[in-house]
N, C-alpha and C positions, 0 to 999 in steps of 0.2 A: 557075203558080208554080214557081219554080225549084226542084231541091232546097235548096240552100243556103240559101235564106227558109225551108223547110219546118223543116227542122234547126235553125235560129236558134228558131223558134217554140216549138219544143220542150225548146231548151235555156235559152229565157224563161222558160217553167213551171217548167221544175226549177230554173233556180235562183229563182223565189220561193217557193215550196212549202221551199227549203233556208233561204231567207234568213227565212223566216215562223219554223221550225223554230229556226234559230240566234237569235232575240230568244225566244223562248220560251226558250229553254235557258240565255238570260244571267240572263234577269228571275226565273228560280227557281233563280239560282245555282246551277246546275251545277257540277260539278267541270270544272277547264279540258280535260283530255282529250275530253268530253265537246263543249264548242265547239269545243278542236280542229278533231275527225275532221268536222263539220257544214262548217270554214270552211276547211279542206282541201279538201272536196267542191266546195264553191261555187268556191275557186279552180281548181280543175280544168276546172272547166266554164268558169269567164271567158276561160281560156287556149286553149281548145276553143275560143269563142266568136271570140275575137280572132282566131285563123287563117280564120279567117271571113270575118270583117271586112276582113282584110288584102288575101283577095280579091276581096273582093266592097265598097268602101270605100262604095256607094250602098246597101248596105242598113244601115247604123252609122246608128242615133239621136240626136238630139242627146241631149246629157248630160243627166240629169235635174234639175241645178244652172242652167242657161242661162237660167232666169227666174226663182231665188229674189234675195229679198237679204241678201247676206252678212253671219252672224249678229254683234251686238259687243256689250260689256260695257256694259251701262246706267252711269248715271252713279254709283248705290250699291254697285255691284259695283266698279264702278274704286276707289272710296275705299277698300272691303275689303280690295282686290288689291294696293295701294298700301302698306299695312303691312308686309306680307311683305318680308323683310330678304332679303339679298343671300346669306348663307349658309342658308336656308329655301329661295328660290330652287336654289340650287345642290343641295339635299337633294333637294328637285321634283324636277328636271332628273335627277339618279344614279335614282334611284329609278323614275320614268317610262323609264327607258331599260333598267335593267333585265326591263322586261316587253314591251319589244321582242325578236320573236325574230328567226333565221332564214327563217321565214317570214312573208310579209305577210297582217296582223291589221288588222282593221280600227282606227281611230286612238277611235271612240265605245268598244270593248269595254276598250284598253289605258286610256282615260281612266276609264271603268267599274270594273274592276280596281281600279284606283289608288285611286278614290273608297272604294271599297268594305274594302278594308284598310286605309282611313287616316279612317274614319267618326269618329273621334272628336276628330280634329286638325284639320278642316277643313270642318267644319259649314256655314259661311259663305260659304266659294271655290267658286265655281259653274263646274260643269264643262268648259263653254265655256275655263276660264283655264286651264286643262289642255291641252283642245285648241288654245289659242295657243300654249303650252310646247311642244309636239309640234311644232306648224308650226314654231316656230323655232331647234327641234332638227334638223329636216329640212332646212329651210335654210340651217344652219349647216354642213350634211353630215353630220353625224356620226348619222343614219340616210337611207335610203333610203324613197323613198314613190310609191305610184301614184294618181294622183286629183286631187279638187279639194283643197288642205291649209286651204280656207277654210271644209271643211265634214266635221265628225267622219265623218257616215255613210257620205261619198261618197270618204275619204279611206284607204290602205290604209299600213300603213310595215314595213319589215324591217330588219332589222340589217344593217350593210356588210360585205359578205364583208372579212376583214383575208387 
């Protein structure tokens, strides 16, 4: 076994031992430092991981998205979602961007976030139409993303350097 598989192995473990770590730490509300310095850690090691990968392109996994099906609004969520006015929209949009940083966060924690400060406005709007916001924010440019943007967990986004 190469070293470079052995070293992947290991920086498989650490980061789900990190990623196990960083949903414990969302779902008992943490203070954001707290996920921070967790999804700081994980990105470090992705970036370790990728120079890896770069050289070695036969040992890269298929993505772990390659055989789901891509998640979408039932039909009573689109009627929900369908209410929402163009300037409510636009409140969405400001506000979801302001919880984009400089660094890349995952797109499930910023839509988490947002749910979670806005618990009393949005009882109905199911998370997923957050993560469509985000994807067509990202699209639009005006943030930056690494991943699949068809799937919160798998999806990471940062702000554009200006």
């Amino acid at each position: 076994m190469s070293s470079d598989k052995v070293i992947l192995e290991k920086v498989e473990e650490a980061l789900k031992v990190l990623e196990d770590a960083l949903s414990l730490v969302i779902n008992a509300q943490e203070n954001d430092y707290s996920v921070g310095k967790l999804g700081r850690a994980i990105g470090m090691l992705r970036e370790f991981q990728s120079s890896i990968y770069d050289k070695n392109p036969d040992l890269r996994p298929s993505p772990p998205w390659h055989d789901m099906e891509v998640p979408s609004l039932t039909e009573e969520q689109v009627g929900i979602v369908s209410n929402i006015t163009r300037e409510e929209l636009e409140k969405i949009d400001s506000e979801l961007l302001l919880l984009v940083s400089d660094r890349y966060q995952k797109v499930a924690k910023i839509v988490r976030t947002y749910m979670f400060k806005n618990e009393d406005l949005i009882s109905e709007v199911p998370d997923l139409f957050y993560g469509l916001r985000i994807k067509q924010l990202a699209e639009a440019g005006k943030i930056e993303f690494q991943g699949n943007l068809e799937f919160m967990q798998y999806c990471e986004v940062k702000a554009i350097k200006t």
